[in-house]
Structure formats: C-alpha cells, structure tokens
Steps between C-alpha positions, in 0.01 A plus 500: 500500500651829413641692804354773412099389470605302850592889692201647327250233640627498827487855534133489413415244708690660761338807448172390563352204468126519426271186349554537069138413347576452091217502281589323166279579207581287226265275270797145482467330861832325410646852581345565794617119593892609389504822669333324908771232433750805509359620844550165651568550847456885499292522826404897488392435122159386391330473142196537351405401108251667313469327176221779377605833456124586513501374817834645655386849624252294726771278581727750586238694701429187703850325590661916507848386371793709535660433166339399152666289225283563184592311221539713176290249191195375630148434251229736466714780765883564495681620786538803433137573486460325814740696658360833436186390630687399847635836505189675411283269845543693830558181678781404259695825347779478727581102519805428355490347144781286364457422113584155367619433087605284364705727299743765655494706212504921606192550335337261679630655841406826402121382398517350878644814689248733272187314606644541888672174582778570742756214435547232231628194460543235219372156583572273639688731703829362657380385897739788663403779263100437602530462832715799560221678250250404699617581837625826384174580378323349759635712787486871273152432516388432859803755640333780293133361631630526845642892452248679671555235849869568492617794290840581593561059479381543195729744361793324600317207331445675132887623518583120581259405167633763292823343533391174472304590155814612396677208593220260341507737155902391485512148536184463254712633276756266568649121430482383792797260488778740334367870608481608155187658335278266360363438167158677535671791670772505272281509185325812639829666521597422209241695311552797653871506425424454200215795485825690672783442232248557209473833632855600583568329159778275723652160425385234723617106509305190645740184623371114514662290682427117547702290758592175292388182559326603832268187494796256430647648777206508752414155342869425653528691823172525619221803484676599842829576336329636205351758646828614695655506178267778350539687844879522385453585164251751536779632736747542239260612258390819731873568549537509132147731435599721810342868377190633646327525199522105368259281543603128616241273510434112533287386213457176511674185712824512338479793289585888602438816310666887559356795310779767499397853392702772368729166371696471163551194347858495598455569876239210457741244395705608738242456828453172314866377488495649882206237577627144331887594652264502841349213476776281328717637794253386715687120444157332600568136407240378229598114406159502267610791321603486099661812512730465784600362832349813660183679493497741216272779346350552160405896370306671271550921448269725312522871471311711356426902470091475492343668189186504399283156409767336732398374841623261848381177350760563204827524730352212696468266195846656372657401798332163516629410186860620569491252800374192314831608252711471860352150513551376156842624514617300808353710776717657707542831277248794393352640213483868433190661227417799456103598430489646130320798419189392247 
C-alpha cells in the first residue's frame, strides 16, 4: 500500500472518526458486489445499493448517507442528470457525490464536476484510493454539519481538510508505485503545453521510453522485484528530465513518457542518451534479456514546432513509431524524428 494513501487515512481516521453511510447508485449488482468485497472488514463503513436511479433520491432520503457513488451510464437517466437533481433536493444538495466511469477521459470529468459531483473516480477503483475517497469525503460532510455546535473546532477542522484536499488532488494525479504523474494526468498536461508552444511559436519534444523485456524479467524474478525495478528506473529517468517544466510520467507497466517544452531536437537526444546511460548503469542483472546481461532501455524522440492542422496525438504517434524503430533495431538505442510541416 503506498505510504502515502496509508498517512492520509490515518490522519482521517484520527481526525475523527464518525460512522461512513455510502449510497451506491448503479444499475450492474455485480458492481455493487465488487466494490462491498473492497470494504471487507471496514467496521465504520456501511453500504447501501440502489439499482434504480428513479428510486435513489428516496433512497438517499431514507438511509441519509454521507457520501454518494453515482455511476456515470445508466438506461433511461445518466448520471449526470441524476446528479443535478441531488443537488437541486434540499435534503440532498450538500451530500458528497463521487462520480464513477468507466472512462477517465477529461471530458468526462469535466461533464461530472459541471453537473456538481465533488470527486471522481474510474472503476473499479483501486481498494486504497476508495476508501481514502470515501473517508475524506465522509468526514467534510458531517464536520461542516456539525459547524454551528462547535465553531472554532470546526475551523481548525476545514484548515486540516483544505490541506488534506490538497494532498488527495496530488496523489490522484499520481502513479502510485514510482511518484510520477500518471497517464490521465499527464495527457491533460500535455495539451496545454501544447496550446502553450503553439502560441509562443516554440519547439517542443516528447520522449518514449520502454524498459525491455520487463515481463521476461518479472516472469524471472518475480512481480516483487519487478516492481522495485521500475522504482529505480523511474529514478534515473527523473534525474535525467530534472527541469521544472518537463513532464515525467508512467504510462503504462513498463513504459514511461516525458514531454519537454521549449526542447530542440538536439537537447532531446541528448535527455535521451542521459536516460538509457541511467538505466544501463543501473547494472540490474536480466538473465531473460536478448539485449544484454543487464536491464536496458529502448527510446523514441519527436520534436516538433506546432503549426497549424498539427496537434498532441501527432508527436505521440511520431514518437511511438520512433520507439518501435529502437526495438527493431536491437533495443537498447533511440530514435530521433522530427514532425514535418504539411
């Protein structure tokens, strides 16, 4: 369990620790069946289902939960709808609504925070994630219920959310086994970058990086040891991609990705040269490996100045393709393209 989820829980729970009621509205039971077998033993948790979303708001008045997980697609009323309608009820504007999708795309999330949800999370949502989630949640609400009993508690309280908001808005944004950004987050950055060099009419370079042969070498070592392994590489790949202004992020189980602003195609190739020294310095034995006796890295660089008609998704399939060259060519080594002007 990451260290960090761990401190955060405890510190709710130490803060106060007040029954959590979850109303889940959701037409598939077998969700509802995934996400109790997640609260296991969680004594200070209980559940309700609502399978109806015609019939939530009289749920919701009845059982008074103090967080709501509304699924996004459901038949004849979405989520959305359904959660304007909870805001719009006197007994249920100010619950706490947490959005599930299926998808975690940043349209999606924005449809979800526009119609009022407070939270969101992509299902099924990792066990540590939800439960801190719903906690967190949880406890905003009844602390602000209880203001008027015990104002100058309460202040003390909000300052103590406030930074625990904070807190929760960082490590959703983050991998939670190397630290780095995640995919979804770094996506969203990406586009904006992008929006940002179009406009100052600057250069700006995307690396992908694949570890090689990760599931030999897991298949070998062990998950375990596997997943130390990227903790050491993603390592050596921040101390490579060290300025502010780069985004690292983990994209996939073995694969990482950096978008460097402001970034010619030579000082690309050079970060990149920086990274698979790193790793191959690294000396982590790999028996299964055809490339060496050692872990190794494979790279793809693409740089680009954005013009019109060009966009994100074109660096990103540049760069894809310059790392599947890496791998035909023995791995180990990178590929450098530039994005042409049409």
């Amino acid at each position: 369990m990451n260290s960090e989820l761990i401190l955060l829980d405890e510190t709710l729970q130490t803060l106060i620790k007040p029954p959590v009621v979850i109303l889940l509205v959701d037409d598939r039971p077998f969700i509802a069946d995934s996400i109790q077998r997640m609260l296991g033993d969680e004594g200070d948790i209980g559940m309700h289902f609502c399978a109806d979303p015609f019939k939530s708001l009289e749920m919701a008045e009845r059982v008074d939960p103090t967080v709501i997980l509304l699924d996004v697609v459901m038949p004849e009323m979405d989520g959305f709808t359904l959660c304007r309608f909870f805001r719009a009820h006197p007994r249920t504007r100010d619950k706490p609504v947490i959005m599930l999708s299926g998808s975690a795309k940043a349209q999606v999330k924005m449809q979800a925070f526009a119609a009022g949800a407070d939270d969101f999370l992509v299902k099924l949502p990792d066990k540590t994630e939800l439960l801190a989630k719903v906690r967190f949640h949880s406890y905003a609400y009844i602390n602000k219920k209880e203001r008027d009993k015990a104002s100058t508690a309460l202040r003390a309280s909000e300052a103590k959310m406030d930074e625990l908001y904070l807190e929760m808005s960082k490590i959703s944004n983050r991998d939670f086994l190397t630290g780095l950004v995640n995919r979804y987050a770094f996506e969203e950055r990406c586009e904006e970058l992008w929006s940002l060099s179009s406009r100052q009419n600057t250069p700006i370079s995307l690396l992908m990086m694949n570890l090689d042969q990760l599931s030999a070498f897991n298949e070998h070592f062990g998950q375990i040891r596997g997943d130390e392994t990227i903790k050491a590489t993603s390592q050596v790949i921040r101390q490579g991609i060290r300025r502010i202004s780069d985004v690292v992020a983990r994209f996939s189980d073995e694969r990482f990705i950096a978008l460097l602003p402001a970034t010619q195609p030579e000082g690309a190739a050079h970060v990149a040269e920086l990274v698979r020294l790193g790793v191959e310095n690294l000396g982590i034995p790999h028996p299964k490996s055809e490339v060496a006796s050692h872990l190794t890295i494979s790279l793809g660089v693409a740089s680009a100045i954005p013009v019109r008609g060009a966009n994100i998704e074109m660096l990103l399939k540049l760069a894809e393709d310059c790392l599947n060259k890496s791998k035909q060519s023995g791995r180990n080594c990178y590929h450098l393209a530039h994005l042409k002007n049409e």
